[in-house]
VOPAGU-2260 file (C-alpha; in pm, 1 decimal, decimal comma):
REM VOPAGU-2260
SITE   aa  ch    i         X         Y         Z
SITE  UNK   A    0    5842,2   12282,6    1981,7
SITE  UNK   A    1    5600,7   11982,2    1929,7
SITE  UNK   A    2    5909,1   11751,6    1834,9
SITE  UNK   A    3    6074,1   11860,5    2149,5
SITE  UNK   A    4    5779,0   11730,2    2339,5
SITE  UNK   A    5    5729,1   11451,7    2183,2
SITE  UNK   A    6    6073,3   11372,1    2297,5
SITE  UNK   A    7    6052,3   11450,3    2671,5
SITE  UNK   A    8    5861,8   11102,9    2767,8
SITE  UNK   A    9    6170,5   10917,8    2599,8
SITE  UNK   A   10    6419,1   11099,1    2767,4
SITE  UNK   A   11    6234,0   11043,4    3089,0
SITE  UNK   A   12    6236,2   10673,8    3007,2
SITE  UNK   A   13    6539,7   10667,8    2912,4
SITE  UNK   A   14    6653,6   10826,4    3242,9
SITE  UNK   A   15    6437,7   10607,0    3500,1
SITE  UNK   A   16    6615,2   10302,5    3315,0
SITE  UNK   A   17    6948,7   10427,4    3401,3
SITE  UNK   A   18    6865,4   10458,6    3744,6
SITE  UNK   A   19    6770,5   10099,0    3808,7
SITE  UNK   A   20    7026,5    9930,3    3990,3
SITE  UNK   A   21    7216,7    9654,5    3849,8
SITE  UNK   A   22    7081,3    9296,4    3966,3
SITE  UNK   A   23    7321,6    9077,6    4108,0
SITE  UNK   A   24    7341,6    8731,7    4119,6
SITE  UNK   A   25    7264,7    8575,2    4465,1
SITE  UNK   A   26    7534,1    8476,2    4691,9
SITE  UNK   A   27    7703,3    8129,8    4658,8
SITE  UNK   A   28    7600,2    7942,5    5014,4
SITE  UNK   A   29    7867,0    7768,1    5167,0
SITE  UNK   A   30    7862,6    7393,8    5172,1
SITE  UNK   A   31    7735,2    7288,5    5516,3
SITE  UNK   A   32    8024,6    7156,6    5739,9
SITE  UNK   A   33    7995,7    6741,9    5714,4
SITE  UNK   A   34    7850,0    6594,4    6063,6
SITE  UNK   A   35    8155,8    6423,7    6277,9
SITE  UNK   A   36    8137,8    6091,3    6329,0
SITE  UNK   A   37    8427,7    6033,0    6501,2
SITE  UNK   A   38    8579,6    6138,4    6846,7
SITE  UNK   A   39    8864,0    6004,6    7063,3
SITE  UNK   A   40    8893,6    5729,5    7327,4
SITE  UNK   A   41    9160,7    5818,2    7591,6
SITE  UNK   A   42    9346,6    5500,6    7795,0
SITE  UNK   A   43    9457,5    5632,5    8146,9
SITE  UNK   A   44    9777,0    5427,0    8339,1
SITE  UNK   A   45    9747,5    5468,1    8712,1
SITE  UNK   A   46   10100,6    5341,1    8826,9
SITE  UNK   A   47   10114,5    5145,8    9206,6
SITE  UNK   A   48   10279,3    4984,6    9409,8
SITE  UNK   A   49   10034,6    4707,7    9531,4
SITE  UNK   A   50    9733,8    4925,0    9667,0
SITE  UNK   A   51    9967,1    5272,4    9693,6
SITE  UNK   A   52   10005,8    5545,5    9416,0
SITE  UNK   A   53   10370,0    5517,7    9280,1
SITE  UNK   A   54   10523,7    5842,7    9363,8
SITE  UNK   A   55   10947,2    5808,3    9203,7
SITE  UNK   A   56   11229,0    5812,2    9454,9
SITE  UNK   A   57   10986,5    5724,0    9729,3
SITE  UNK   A   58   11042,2    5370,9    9937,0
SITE  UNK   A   59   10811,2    5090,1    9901,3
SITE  UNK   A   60   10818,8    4740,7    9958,5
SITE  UNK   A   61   10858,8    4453,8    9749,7
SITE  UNK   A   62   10685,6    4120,6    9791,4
SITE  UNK   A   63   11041,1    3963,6    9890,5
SITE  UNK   A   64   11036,3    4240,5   10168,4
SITE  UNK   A   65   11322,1    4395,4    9997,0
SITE  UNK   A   66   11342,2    4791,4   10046,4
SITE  UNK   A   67   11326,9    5018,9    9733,9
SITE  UNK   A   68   11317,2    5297,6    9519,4
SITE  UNK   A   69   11222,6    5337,8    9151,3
SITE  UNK   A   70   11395,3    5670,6    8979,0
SITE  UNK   A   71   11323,2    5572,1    8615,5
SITE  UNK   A   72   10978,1    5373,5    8483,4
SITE  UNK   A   73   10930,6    5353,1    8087,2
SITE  UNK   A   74   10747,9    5070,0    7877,4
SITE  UNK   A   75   10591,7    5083,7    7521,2
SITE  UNK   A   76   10225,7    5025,7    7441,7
SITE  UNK   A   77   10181,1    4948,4    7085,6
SITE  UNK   A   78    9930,6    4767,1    6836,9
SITE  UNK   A   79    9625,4    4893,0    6987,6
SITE  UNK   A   80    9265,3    4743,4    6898,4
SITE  UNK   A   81    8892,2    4838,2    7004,3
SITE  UNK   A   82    8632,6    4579,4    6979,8
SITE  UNK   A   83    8285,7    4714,8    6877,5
SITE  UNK   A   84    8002,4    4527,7    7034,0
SITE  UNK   A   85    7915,4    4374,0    6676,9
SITE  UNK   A   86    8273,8    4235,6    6717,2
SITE  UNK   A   87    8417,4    4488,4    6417,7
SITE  UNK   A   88    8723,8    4650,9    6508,4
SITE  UNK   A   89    8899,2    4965,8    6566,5
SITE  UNK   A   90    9257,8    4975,9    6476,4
SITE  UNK   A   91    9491,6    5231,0    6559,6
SITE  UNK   A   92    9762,2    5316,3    6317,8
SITE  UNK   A   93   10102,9    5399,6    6421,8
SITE  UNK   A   94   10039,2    5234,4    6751,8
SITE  UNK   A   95   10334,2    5308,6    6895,1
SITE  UNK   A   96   10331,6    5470,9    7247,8
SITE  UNK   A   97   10597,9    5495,3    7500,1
SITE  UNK   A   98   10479,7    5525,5    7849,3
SITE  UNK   A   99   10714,0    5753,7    8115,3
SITE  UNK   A  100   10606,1    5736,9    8455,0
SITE  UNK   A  101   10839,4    6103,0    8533,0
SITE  UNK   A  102   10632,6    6281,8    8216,1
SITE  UNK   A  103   10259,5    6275,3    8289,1
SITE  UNK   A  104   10105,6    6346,5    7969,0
SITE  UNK   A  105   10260,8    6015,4    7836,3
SITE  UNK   A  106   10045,5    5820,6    8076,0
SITE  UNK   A  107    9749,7    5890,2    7902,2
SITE  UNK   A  108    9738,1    5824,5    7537,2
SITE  UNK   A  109    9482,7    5955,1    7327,6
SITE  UNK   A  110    9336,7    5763,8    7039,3
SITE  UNK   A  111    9167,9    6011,8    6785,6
SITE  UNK   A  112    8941,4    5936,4    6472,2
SITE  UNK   A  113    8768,5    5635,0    6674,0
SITE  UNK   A  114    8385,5    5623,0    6472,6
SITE  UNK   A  115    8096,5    5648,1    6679,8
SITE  UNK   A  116    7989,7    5275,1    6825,0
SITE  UNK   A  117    7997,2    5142,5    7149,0
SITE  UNK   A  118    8349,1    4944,4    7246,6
SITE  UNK   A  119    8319,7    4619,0    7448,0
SITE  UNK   A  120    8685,9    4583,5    7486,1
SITE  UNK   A  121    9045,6    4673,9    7430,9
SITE  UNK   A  122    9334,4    4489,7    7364,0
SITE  UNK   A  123    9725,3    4592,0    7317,3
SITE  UNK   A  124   10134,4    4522,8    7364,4
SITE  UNK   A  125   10360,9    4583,8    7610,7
SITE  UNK   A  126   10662,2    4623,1    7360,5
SITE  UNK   A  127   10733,0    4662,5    7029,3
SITE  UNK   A  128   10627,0    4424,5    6777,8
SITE  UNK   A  129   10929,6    4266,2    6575,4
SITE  UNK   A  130   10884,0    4448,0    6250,1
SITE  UNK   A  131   10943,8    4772,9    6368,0
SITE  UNK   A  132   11272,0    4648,0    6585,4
SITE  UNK   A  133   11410,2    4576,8    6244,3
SITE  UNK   A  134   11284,9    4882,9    6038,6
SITE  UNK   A  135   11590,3    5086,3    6057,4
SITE  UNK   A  136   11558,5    5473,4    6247,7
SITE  UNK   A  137   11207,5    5552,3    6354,9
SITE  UNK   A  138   11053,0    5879,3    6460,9
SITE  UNK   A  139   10828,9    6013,2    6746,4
SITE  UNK   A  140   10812,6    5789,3    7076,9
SITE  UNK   A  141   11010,2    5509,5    6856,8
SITE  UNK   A  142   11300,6    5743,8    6795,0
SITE  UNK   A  143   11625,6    5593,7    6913,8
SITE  UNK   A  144   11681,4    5993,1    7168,6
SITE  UNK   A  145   11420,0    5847,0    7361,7
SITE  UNK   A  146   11701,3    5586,4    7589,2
SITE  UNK   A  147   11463,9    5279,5    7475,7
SITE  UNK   A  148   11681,2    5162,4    7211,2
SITE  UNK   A  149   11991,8    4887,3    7216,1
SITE  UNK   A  150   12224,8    5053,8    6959,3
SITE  UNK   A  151   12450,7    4745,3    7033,0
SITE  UNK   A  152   12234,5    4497,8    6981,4
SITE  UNK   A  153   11971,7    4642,0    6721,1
SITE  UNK   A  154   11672,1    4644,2    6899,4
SITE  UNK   A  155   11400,1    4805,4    7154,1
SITE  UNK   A  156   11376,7    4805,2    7562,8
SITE  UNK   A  157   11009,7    4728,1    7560,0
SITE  UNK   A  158   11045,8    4742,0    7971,2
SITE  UNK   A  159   11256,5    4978,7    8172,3
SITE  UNK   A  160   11294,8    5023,3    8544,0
SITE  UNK   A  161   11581,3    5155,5    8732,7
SITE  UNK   A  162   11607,2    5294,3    9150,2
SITE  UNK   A  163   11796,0    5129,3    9412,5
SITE  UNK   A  164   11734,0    4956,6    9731,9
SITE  UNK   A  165   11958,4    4913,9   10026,9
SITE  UNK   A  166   11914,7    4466,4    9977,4
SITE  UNK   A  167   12092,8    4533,7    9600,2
SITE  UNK   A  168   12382,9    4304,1    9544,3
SITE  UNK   A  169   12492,0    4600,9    9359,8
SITE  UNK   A  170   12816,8    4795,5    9450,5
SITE  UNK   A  171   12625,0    5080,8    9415,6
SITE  UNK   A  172   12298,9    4981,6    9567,6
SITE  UNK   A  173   12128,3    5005,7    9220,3
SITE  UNK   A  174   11845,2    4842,2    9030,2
SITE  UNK   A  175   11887,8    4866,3    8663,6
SITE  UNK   A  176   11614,6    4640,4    8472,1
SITE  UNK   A  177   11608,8    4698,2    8077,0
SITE  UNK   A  178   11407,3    4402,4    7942,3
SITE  UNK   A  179   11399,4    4347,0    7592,2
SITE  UNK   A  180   11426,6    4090,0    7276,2
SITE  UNK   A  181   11234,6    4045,4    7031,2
SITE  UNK   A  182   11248,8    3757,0    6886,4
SITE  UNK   A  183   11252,6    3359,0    6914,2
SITE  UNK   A  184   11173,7    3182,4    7247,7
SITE  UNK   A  185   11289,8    3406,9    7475,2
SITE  UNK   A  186   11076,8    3742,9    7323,1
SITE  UNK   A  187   10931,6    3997,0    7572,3
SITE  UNK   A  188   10626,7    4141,1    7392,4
SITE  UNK   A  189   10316,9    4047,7    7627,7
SITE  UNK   A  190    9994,4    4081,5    7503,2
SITE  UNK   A  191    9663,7    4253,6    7707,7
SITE  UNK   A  192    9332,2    4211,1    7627,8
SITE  UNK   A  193    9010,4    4308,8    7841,0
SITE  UNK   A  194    8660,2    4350,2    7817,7
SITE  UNK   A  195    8449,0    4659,8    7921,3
SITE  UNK   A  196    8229,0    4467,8    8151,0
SITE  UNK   A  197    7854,7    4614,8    8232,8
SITE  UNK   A  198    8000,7    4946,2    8072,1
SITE  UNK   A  199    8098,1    4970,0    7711,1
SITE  UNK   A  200    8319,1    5286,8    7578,8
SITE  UNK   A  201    8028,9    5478,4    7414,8
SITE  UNK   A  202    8145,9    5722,3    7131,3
SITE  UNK   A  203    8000,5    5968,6    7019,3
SITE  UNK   A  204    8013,4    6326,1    6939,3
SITE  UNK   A  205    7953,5    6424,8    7282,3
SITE  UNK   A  206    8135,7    6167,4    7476,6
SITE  UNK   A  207    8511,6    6110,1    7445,2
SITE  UNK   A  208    8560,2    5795,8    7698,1
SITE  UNK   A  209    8855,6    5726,6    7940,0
SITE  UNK   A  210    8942,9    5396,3    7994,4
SITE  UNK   A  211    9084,1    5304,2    8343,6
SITE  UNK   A  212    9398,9    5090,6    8352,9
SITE  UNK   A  213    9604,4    5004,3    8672,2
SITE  UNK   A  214    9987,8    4913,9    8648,7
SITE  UNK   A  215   10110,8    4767,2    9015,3
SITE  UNK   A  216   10496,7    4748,8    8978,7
SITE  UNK   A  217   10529,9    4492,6    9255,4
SITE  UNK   A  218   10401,5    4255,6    8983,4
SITE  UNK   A  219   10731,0    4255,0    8806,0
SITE  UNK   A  220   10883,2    4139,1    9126,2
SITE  UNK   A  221   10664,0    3825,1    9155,4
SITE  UNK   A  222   10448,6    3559,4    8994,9
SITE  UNK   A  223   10588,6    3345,2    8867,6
SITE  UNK   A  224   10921,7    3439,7    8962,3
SITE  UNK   A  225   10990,7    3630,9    9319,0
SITE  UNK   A  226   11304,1    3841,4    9241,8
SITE  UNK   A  227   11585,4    3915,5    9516,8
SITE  UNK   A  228   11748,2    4233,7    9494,7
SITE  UNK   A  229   12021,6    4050,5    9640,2
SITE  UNK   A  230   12094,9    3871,4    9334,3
SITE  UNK   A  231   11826,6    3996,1    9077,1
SITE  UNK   A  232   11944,7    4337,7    9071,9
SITE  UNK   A  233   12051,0    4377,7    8727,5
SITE  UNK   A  234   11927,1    4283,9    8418,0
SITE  UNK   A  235   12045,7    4443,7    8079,5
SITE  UNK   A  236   12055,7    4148,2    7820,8
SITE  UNK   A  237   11801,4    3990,9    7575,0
SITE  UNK   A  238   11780,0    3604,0    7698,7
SITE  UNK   A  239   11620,5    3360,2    7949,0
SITE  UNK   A  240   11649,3    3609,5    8234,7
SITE  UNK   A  241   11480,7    3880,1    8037,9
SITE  UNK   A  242   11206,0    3645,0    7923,0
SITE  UNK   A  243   11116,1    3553,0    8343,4
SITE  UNK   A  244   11070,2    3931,4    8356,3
SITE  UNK   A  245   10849,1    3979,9    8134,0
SITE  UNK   A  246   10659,5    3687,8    8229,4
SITE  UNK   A  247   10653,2    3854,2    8586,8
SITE  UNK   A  248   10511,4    4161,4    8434,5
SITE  UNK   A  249   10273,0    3950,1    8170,1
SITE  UNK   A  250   10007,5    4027,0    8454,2
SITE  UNK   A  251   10111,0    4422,3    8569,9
SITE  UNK   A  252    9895,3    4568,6    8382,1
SITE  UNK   A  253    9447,2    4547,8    8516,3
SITE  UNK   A  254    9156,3    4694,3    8390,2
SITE  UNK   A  255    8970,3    4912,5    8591,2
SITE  UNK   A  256    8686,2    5093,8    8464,6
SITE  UNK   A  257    8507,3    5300,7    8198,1
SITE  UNK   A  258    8409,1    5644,4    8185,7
SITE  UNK   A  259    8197,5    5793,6    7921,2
């Protein structure tokens, strides 16, 4: 009887020991999601004719007085920079954007991954820089589906504008403009570059700036060349003519303004 006693308290002991729960080791916290530090800059293209929105298939005015329509606007944007105020820059890679007037998500392009700073100024290409004319199939907005592409003669339509107008030399009344070449003397890629002004493009994670541009067709119909539907009506060819077009449009393109 004693030694059954005596072994009571161990048995208790024994028993309280077992019913301590397990300890666990703590949780792992998760690593704490890095701090952006980049956002996106969006570039807007307002399309005009002189001071009036460009609606397609609606009659304007050109600075010859000519009559006309346009049914079909496209041109590339490629090669785009962003100048930080401390003059570093932003490059975009695979700057390669092609710009239709009848799809109106393509007239603004987005710019993503841009690091925080504040932008002083943009610059950019109307075309397609020589290198990738000569790089073979391409994909996305360079892909040859998209009707910007000479299969003939190896190379991209950095500017295309067709419509009509009833002053067209053409049997059918047409204007059919598809300016391209891209190399030598008579090359089409024109160069842009502007600066912000009073307001820079200020990045950050809370602002995602929209830069303002303005396109007024009418300047492909002047300065320095006036063009006459009469006889200017067509233009389909790499060359001298092509070249005066794109000089004529060397100017379309204006900056308008910032907002952050």
């Amino acid at each position: 009887m004693k030694n059954t006693i005596k072994f009571i308290p161990l048995i208790l002991l024994l028993v309280v020991l077992s019913c301590k729960k397990d300890k666990k080791d703590p949780e792992p916290e998760p690593d704490p999601t890095p701090a952006a530090t980049t956002n996106t800059i969006k570039i807007l293209f307002k399309h005009t004719v002189d001071t009036s929105t460009l609606v397609l298939n609606q009659n304007y005015v050109n600075p010859n007085l000519d009559t006309f329509k346009v049914s079909v606007l496209k041109y590339y944007i490629s090669n785009i920079v962003i100048t930080k105020n401390d003059n570093t820059t932003y490059v975009e890679p695979e700057s390669y954007h092609l710009i239709d007037v009848s799809n109106i998500s393509s007239t603004t392009i987005s710019i993503p991954n841009v690091p925080f700073a504040s932008y002083k100024s943009v610059s950019f290409m109307l075309g397609v820089d020589s290198t990738r004319n000569c790089s073979g199939a391409q994909t996305g907005d360079l892909a040859q589906n998209k009707g910007m592409f000479w299969t003939w003669a190896s190379g991209y339509i950095m500017f295309k504008l067709e419509g009509s107008s009833p002053q067209s030399g053409a049997s059918n009344k047409g204007l059919e403009y598809h300016i391209g070449g891209f190399g030598g003397v008579n090359k089409v890629q024109r160069n842009f570059s502007y600066t912000f002004a009073s307001t820079p493009a200020n990045v950050s994670a809370s602002v995602s700036p929209i830069i303002h541009m303005s396109v007024d067709i009418n300047e492909f119909f002047k300065n320095p060349t006036t063009i006459n539907f009469a006889t200017q009506h067509t233009q389909l060819s790499a060359g001298v003519n092509a070249k005066m077009f794109a000089d004529n449009y060397s100017d379309m393109i204006k900056f308008e303004h910032v907002n952050n």
